[in-house]
Backbone and ligand atoms as CSV (ligand in chain L), in Angstrom:
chain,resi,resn,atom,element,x,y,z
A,1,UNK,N,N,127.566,108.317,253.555
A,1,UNK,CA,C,128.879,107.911,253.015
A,1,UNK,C,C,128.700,106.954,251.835
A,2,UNK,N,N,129.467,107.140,251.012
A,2,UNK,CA,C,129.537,106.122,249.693
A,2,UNK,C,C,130.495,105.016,250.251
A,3,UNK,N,N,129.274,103.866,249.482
A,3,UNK,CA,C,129.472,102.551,250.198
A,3,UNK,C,C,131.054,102.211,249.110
A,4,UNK,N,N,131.421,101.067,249.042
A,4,UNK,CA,C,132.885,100.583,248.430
A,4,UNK,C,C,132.265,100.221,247.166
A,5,UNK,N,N,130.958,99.562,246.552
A,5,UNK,CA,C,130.225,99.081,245.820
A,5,UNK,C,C,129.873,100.693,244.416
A,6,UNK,N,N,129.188,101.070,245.413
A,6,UNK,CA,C,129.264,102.682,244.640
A,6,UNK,C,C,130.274,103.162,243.815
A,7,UNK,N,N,131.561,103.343,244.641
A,7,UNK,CA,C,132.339,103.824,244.494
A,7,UNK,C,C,133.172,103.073,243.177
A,8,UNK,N,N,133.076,101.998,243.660
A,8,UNK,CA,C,133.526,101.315,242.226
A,8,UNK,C,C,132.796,101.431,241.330
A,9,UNK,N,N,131.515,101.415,240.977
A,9,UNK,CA,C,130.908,101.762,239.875
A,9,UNK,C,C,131.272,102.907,238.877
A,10,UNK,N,N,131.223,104.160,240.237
A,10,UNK,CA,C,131.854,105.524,239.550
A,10,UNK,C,C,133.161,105.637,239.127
A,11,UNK,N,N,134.101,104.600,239.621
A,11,UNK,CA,C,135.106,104.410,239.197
A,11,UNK,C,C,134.975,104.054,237.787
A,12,UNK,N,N,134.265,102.828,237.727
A,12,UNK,CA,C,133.977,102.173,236.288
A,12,UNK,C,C,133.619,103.095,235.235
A,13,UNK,N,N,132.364,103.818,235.791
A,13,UNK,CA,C,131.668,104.619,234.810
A,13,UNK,C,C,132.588,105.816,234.098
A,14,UNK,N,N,133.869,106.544,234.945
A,14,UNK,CA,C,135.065,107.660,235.110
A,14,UNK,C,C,135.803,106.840,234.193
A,15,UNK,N,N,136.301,105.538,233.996
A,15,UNK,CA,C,136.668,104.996,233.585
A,15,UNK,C,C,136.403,105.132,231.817
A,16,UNK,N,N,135.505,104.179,231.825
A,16,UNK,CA,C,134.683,104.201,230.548
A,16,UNK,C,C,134.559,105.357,229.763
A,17,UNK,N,N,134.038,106.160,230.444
A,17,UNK,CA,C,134.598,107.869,229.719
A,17,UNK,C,C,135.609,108.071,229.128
A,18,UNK,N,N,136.641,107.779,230.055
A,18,UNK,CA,C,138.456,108.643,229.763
A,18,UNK,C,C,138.373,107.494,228.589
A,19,UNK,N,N,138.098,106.492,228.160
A,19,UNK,CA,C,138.337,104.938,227.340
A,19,UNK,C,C,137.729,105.929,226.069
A,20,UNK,N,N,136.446,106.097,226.127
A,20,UNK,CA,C,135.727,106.244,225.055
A,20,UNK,C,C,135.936,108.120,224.314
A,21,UNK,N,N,136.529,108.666,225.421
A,21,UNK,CA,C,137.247,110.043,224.285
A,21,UNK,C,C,138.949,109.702,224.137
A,22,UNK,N,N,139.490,109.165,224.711
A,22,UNK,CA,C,140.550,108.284,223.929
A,22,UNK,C,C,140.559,107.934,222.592
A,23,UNK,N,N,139.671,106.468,223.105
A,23,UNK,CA,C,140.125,105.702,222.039
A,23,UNK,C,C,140.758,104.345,222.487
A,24,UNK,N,N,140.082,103.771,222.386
A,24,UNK,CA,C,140.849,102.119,223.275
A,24,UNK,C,C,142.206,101.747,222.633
A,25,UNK,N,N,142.220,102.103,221.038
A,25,UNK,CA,C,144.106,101.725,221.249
A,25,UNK,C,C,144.881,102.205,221.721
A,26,UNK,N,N,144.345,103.834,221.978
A,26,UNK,CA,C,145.671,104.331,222.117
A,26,UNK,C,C,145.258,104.405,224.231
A,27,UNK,N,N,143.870,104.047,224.890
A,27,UNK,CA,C,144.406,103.851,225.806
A,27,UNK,C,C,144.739,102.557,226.322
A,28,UNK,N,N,145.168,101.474,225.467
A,28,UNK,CA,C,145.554,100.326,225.774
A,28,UNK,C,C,147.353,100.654,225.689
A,29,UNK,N,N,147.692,101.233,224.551
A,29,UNK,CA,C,148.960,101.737,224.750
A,29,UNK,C,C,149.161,102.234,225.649
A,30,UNK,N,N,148.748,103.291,226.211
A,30,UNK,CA,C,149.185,104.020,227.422
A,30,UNK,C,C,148.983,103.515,228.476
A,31,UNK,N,N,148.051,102.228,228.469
A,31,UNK,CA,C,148.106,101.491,229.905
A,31,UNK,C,C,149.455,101.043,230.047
A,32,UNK,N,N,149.830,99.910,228.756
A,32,UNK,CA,C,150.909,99.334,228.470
A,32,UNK,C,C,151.384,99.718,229.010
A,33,UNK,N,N,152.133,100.787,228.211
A,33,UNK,CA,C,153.504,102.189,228.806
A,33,UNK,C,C,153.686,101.830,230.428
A,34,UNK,N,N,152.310,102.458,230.874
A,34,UNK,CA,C,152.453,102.695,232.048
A,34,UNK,C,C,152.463,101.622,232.908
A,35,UNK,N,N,151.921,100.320,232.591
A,35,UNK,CA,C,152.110,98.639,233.564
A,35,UNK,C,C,153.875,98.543,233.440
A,36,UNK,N,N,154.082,98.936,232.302
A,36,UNK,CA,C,155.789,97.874,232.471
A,36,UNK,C,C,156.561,99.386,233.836
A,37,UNK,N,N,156.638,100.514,233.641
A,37,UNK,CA,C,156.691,101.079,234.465
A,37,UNK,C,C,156.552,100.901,235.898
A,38,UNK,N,N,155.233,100.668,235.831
A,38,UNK,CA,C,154.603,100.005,237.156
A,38,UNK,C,C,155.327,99.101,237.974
A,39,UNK,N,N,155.245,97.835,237.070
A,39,UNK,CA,C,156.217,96.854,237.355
A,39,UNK,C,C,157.592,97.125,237.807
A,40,UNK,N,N,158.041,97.879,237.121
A,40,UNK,CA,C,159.192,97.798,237.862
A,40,UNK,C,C,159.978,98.279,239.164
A,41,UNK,N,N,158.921,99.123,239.669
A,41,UNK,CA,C,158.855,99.565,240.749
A,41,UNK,C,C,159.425,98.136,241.925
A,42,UNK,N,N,159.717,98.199,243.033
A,42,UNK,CA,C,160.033,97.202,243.639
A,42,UNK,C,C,158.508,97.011,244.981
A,43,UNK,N,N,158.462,98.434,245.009
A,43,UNK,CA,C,157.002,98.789,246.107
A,43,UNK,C,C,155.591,98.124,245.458
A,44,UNK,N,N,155.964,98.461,244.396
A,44,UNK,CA,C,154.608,97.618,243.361
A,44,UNK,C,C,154.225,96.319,243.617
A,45,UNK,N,N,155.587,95.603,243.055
A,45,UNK,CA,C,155.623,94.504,242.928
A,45,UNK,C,C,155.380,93.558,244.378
A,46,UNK,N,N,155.544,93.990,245.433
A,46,UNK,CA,C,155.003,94.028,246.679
A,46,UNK,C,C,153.114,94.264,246.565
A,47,UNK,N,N,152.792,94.789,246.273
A,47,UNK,CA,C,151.427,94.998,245.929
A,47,UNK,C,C,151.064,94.218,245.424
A,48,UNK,N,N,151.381,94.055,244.386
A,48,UNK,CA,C,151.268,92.961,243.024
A,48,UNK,C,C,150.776,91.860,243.838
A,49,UNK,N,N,151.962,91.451,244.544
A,49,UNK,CA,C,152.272,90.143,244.730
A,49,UNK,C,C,150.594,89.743,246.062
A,50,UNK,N,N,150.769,90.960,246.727
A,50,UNK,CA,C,149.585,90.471,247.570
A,50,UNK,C,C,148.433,90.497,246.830
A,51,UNK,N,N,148.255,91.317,245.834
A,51,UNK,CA,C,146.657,90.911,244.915
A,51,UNK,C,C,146.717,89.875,244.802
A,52,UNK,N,N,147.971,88.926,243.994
A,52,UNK,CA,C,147.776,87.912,243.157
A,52,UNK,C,C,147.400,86.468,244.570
A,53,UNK,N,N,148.003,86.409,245.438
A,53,UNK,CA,C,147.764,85.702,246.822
A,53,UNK,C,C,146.525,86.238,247.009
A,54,UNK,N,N,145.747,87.075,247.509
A,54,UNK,CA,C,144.030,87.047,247.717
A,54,UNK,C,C,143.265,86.315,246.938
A,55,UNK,N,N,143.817,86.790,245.562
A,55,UNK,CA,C,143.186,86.379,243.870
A,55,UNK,C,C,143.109,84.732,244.371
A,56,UNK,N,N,144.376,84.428,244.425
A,56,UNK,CA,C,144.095,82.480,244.408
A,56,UNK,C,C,143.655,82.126,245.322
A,57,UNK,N,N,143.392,83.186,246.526
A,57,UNK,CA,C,142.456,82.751,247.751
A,57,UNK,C,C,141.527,82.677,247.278
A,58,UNK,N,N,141.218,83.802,246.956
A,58,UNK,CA,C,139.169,84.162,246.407
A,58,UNK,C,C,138.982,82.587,245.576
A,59,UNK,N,N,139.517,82.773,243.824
A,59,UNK,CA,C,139.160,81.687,243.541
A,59,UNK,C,C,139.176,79.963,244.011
A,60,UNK,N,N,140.033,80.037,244.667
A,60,UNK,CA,C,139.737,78.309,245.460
A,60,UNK,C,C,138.602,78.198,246.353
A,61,UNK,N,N,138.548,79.461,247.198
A,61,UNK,CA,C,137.434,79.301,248.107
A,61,UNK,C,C,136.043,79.163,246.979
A,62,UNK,N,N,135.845,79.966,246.354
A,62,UNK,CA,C,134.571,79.561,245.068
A,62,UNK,C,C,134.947,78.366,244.792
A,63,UNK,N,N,135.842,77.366,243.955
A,63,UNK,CA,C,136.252,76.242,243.792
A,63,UNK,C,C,135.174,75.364,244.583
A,64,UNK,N,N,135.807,75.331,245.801
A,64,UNK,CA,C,135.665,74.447,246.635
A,64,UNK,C,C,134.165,74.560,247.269
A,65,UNK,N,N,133.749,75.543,246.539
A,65,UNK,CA,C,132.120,75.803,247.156
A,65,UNK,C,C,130.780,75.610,246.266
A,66,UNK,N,N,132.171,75.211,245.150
A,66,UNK,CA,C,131.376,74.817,243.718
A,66,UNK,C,C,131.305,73.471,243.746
A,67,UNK,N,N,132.619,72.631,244.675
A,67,UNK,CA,C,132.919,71.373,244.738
A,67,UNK,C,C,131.634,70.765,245.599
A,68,UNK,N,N,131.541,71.602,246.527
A,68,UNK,CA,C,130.495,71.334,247.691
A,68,UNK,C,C,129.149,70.975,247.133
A,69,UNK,N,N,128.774,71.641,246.374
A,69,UNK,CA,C,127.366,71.744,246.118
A,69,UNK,C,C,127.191,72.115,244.897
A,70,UNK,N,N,127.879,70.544,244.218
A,70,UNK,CA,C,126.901,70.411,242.725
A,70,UNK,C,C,125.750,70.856,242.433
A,71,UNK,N,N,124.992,70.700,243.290
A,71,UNK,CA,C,123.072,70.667,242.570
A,71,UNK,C,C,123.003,72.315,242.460
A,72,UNK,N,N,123.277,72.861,243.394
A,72,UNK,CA,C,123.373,74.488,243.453
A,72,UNK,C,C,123.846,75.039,242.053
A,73,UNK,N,N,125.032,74.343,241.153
A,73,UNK,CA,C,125.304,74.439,240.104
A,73,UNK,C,C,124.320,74.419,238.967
A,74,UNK,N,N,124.041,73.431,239.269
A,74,UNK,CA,C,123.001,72.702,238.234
A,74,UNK,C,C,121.373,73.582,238.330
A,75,UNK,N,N,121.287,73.849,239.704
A,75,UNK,CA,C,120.201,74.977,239.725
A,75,UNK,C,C,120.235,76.044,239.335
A,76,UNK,N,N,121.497,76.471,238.937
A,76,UNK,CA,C,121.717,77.977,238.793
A,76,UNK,C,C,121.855,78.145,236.841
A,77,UNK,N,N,121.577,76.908,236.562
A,77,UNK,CA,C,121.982,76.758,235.261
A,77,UNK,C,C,120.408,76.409,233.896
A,78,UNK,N,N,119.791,75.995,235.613
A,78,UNK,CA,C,118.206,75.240,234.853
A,78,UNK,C,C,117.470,77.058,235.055
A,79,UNK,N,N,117.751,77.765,235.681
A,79,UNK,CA,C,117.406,78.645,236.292
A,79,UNK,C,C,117.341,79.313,234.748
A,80,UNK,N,N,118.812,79.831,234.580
A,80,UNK,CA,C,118.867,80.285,233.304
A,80,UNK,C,C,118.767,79.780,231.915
A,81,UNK,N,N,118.124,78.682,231.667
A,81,UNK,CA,C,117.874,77.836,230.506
A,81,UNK,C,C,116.126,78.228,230.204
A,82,UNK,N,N,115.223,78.513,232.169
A,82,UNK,CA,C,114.024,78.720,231.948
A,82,UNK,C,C,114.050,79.949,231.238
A,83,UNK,N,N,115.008,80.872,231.799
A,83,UNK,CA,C,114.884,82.203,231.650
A,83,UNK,C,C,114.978,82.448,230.136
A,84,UNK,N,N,115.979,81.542,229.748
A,84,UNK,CA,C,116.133,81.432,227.984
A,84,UNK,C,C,114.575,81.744,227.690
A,85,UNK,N,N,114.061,80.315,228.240
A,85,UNK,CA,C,112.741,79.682,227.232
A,85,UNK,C,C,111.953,81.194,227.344
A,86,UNK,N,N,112.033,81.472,228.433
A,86,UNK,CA,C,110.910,82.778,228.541
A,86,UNK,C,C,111.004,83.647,227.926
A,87,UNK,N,N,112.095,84.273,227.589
A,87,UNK,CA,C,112.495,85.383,226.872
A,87,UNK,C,C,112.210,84.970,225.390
A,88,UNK,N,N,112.483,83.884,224.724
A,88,UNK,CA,C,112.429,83.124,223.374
A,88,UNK,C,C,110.702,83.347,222.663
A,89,UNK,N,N,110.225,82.706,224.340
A,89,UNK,CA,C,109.084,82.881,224.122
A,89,UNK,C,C,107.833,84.256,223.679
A,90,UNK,N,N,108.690,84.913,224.456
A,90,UNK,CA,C,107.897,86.816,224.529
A,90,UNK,C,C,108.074,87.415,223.330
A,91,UNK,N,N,109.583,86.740,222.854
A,91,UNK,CA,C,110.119,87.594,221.677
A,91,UNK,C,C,109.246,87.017,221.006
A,92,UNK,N,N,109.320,85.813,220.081
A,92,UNK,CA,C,108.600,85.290,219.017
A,92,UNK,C,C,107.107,85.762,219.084
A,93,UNK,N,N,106.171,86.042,220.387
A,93,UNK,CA,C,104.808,86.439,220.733
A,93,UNK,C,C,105.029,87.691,220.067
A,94,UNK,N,N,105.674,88.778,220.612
A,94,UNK,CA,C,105.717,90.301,220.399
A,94,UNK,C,C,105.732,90.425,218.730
A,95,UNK,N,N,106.738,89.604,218.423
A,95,UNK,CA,C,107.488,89.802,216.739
A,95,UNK,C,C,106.364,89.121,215.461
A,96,UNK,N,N,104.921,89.081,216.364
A,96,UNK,CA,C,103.886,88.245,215.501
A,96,UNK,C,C,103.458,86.594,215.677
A,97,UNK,N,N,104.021,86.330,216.242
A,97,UNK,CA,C,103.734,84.755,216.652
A,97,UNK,C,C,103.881,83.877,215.717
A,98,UNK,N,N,103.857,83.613,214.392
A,98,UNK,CA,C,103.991,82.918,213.617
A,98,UNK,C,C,104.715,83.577,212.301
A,99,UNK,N,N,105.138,81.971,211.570
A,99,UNK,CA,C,106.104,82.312,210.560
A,99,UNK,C,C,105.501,83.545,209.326
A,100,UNK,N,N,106.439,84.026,209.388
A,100,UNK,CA,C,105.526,85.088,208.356
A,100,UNK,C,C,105.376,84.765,207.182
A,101,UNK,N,N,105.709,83.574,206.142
A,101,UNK,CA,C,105.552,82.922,205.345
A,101,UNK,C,C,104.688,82.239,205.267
A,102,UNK,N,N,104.592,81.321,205.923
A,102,UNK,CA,C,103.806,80.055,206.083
A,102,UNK,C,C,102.549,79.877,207.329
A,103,UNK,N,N,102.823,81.205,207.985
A,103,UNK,CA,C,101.389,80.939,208.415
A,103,UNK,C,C,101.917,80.387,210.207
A,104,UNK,N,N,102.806,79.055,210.237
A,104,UNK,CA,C,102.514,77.986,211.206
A,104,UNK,C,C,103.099,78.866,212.419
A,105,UNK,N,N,101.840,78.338,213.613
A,105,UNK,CA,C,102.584,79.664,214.744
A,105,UNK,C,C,102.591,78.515,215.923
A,106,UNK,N,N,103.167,76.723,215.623
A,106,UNK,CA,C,103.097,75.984,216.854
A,106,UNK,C,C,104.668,76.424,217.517
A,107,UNK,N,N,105.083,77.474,218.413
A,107,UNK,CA,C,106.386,77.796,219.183
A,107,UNK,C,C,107.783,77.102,218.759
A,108,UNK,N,N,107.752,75.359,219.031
A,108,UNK,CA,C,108.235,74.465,218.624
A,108,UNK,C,C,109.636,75.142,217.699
A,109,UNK,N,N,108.433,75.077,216.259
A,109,UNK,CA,C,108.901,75.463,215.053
A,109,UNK,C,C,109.752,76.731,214.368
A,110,UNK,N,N,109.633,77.953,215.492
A,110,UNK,CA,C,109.434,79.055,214.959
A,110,UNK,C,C,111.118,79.291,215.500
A,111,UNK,N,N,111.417,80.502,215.174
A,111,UNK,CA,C,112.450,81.009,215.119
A,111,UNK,C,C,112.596,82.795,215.174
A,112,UNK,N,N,113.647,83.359,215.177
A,112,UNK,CA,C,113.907,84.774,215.137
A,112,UNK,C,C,114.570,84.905,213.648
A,113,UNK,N,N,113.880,85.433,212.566
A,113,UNK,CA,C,115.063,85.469,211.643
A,113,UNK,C,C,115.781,87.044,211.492
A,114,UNK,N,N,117.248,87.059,211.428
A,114,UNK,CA,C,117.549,88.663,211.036
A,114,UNK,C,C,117.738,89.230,209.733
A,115,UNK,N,N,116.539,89.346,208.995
A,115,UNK,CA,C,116.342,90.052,208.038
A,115,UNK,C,C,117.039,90.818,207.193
A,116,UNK,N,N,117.956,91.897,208.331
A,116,UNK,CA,C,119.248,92.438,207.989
A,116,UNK,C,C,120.781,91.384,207.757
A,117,UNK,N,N,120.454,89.976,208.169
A,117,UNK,CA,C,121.431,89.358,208.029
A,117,UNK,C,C,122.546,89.379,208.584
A,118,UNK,N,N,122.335,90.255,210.086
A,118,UNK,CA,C,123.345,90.495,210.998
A,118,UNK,C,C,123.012,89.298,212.255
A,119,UNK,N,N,122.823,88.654,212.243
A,119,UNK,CA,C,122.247,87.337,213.386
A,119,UNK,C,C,123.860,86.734,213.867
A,120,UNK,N,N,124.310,86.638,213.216
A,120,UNK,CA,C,125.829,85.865,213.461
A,120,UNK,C,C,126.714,87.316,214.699
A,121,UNK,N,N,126.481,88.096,213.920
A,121,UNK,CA,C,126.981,89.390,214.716
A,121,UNK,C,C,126.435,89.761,216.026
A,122,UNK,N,N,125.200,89.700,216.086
A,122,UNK,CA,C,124.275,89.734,216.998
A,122,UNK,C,C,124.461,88.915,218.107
A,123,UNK,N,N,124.389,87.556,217.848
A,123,UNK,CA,C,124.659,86.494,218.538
A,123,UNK,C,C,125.913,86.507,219.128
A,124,UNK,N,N,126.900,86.920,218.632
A,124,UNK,CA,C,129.043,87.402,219.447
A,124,UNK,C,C,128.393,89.024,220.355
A,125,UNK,N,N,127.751,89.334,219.816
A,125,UNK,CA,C,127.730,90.486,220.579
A,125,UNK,C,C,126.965,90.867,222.186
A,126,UNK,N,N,125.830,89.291,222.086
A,126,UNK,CA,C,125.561,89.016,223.309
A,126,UNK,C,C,125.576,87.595,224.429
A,127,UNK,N,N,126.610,87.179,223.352
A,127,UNK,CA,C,126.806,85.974,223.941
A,127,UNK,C,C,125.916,84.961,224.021
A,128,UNK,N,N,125.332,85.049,222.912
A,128,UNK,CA,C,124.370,83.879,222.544
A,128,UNK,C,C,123.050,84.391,222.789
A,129,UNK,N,N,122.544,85.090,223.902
A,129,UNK,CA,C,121.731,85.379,224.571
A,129,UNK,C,C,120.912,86.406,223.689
A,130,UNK,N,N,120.586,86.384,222.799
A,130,UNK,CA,C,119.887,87.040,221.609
A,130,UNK,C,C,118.733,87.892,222.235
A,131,UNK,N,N,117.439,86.499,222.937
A,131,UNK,CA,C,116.711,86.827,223.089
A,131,UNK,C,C,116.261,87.682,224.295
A,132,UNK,N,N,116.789,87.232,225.198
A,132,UNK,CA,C,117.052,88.313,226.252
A,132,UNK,C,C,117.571,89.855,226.151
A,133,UNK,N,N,118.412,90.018,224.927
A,133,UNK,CA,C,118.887,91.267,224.892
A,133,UNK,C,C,117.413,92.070,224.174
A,134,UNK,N,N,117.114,91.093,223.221
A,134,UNK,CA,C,115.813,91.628,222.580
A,134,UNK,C,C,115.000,92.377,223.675
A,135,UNK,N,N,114.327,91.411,224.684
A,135,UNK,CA,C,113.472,91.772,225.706
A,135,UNK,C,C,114.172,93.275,226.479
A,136,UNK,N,N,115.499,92.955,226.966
A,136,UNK,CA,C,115.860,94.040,227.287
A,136,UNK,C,C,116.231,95.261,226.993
A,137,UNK,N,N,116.106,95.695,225.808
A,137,UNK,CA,C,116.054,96.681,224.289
A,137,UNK,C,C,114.416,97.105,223.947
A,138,UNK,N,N,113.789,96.059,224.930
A,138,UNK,CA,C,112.207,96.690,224.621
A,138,UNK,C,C,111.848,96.321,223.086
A,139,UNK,N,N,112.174,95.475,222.683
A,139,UNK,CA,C,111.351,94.708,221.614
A,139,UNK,C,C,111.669,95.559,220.428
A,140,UNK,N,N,112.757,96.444,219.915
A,140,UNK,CA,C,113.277,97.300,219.033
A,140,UNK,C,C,112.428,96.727,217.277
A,141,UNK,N,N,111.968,97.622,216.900
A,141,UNK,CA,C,111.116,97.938,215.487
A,141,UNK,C,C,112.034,97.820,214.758
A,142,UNK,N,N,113.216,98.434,214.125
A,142,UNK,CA,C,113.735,98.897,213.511
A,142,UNK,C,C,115.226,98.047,213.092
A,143,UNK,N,N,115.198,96.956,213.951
A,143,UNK,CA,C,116.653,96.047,213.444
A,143,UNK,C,C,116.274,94.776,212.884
A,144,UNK,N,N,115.023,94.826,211.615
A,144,UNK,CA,C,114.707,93.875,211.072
A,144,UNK,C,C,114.744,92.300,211.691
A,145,UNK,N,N,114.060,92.548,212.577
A,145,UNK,CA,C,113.849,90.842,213.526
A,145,UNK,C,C,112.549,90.440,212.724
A,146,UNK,N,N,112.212,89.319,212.702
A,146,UNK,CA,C,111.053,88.815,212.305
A,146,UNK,C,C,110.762,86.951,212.583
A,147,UNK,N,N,110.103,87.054,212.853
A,147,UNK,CA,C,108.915,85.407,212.552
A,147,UNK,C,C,109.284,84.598,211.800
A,148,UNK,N,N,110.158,83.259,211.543
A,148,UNK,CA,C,109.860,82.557,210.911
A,148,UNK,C,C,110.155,81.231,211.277
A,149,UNK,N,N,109.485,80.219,210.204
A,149,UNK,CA,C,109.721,78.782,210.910
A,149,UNK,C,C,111.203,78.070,210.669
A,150,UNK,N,N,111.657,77.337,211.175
A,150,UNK,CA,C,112.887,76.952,210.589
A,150,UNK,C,C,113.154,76.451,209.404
A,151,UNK,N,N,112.329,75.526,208.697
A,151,UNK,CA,C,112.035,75.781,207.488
A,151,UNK,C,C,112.397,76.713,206.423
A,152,UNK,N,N,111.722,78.148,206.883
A,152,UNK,CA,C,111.936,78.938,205.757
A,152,UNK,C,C,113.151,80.016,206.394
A,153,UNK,N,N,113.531,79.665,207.493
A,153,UNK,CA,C,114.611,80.733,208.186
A,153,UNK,C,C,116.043,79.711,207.286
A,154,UNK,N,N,116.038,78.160,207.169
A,154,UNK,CA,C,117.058,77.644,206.723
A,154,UNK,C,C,116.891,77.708,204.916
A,155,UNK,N,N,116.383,77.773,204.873
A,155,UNK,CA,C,115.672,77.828,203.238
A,155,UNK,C,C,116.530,78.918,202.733
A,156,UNK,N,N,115.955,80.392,203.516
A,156,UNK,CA,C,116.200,81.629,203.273
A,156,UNK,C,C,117.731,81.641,203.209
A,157,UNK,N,N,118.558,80.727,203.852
A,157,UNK,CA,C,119.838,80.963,204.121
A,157,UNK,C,C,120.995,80.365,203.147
A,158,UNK,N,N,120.002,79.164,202.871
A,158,UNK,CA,C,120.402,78.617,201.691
A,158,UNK,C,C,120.023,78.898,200.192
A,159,UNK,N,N,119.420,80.483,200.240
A,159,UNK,CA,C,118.940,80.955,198.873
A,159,UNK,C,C,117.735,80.612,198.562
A,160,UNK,N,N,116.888,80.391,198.781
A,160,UNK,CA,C,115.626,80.314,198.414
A,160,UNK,C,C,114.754,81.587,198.318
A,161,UNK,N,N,114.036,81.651,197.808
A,161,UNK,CA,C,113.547,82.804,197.137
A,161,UNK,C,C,111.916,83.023,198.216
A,162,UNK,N,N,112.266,82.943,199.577
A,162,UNK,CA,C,111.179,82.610,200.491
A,162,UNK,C,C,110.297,84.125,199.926
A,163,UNK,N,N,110.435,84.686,199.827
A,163,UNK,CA,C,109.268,86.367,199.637
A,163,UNK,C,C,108.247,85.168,198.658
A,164,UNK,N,N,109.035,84.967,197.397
A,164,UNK,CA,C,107.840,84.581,196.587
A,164,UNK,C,C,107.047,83.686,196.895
A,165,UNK,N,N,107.612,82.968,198.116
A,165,UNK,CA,C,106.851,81.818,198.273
A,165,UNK,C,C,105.368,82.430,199.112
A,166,UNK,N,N,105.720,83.848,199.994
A,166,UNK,CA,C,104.937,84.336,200.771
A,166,UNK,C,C,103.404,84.748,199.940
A,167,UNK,N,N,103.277,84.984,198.818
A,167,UNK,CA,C,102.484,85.188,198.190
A,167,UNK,C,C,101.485,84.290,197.644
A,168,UNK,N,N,102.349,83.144,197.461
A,168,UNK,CA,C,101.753,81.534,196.749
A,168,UNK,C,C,101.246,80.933,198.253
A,169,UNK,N,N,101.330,80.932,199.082
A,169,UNK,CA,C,100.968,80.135,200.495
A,169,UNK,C,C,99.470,81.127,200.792
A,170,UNK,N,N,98.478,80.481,200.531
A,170,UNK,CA,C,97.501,81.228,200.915
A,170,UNK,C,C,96.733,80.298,202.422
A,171,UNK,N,N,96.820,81.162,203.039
A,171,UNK,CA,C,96.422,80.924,204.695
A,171,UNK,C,C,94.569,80.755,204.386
L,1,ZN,ZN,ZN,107.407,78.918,207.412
């Protein structure tokens, strides 16, 4: 038997489909359409009303379990800050280890620069979490990531003509 967990997934996934040969405006319209409809049903709104009562159950009980046990918070947070460092770390290793300008490969210093100049985009698109998506994309060739120190990653941003400098820096 398909567990409730499953089932929602395939829901999700059935979902996502009907969304993506749509067209999300026009099935956000037709949700529309169809919620105020919904609503007005009187049987609905009976429904409604008991989601929204579980809903403020569920979240207080988390609340109050968050209230309980600060440190659990705080663990769950150092947890993912290591996980940052690690991922930060693999990427910059994989992508050459050091600045590709200048040579300097102390971690510290170094950085991801996006070459293509999509980094700002990149960064909304995973919620900061850059480097992790990297790792989880399998270290992708082809979306101009690269090596550099902050130095020449802020340099570069502020117009500096870092290529030429790559030539004059002899290692
Ligand atoms: Zn550099």
């Amino acid at each position: 038997m398909m567990d409730e967990k499953e089932k929602r997934q395939r829901q999700n996934q059935a979902q996502k489909g009907y969304i993506e040969r749509m067209g999300r405006e026009e099935y956000n319209r037709r949700k529309r359409e169809y919620m105020k409809e919904y609503r007005k049903k009187p049987e609905n709104k009976k429904k409604m009303n008991a989601y929204h009562a579980e809903y403020r159950k569920r979240t207080q009980c988390q609340k109050r379990y968050n209230a309980a046990h600060p440190e659990w918070r705080e663990r769950r947070l150092e947890k993912g800050r290591k996980r940052d460092a690690e991922a930060r770390r693999e990427v910059i290793r994989r992508y050459g280890g050091k600045c590709e300008i200048c040579g300097i490969s102390q971690i510290e210093y170094l950085t991801l620069d996006h070459s293509f100049d999509d980094g700002a985009e990149h960064r909304k698109a995973v919620h900061r979490k850059i480097y992790r998506d990297i790792v989880k994309n399998g270290f992708p060739k082809d979306k101009g990531y690269r090596v550099l120190c902050w130095n020449h990653n802020i340099g570069r941003y502020h117009g500096a003509d870092i290529e030429a400098e790559k030539g004059a820096i002899k290692e």
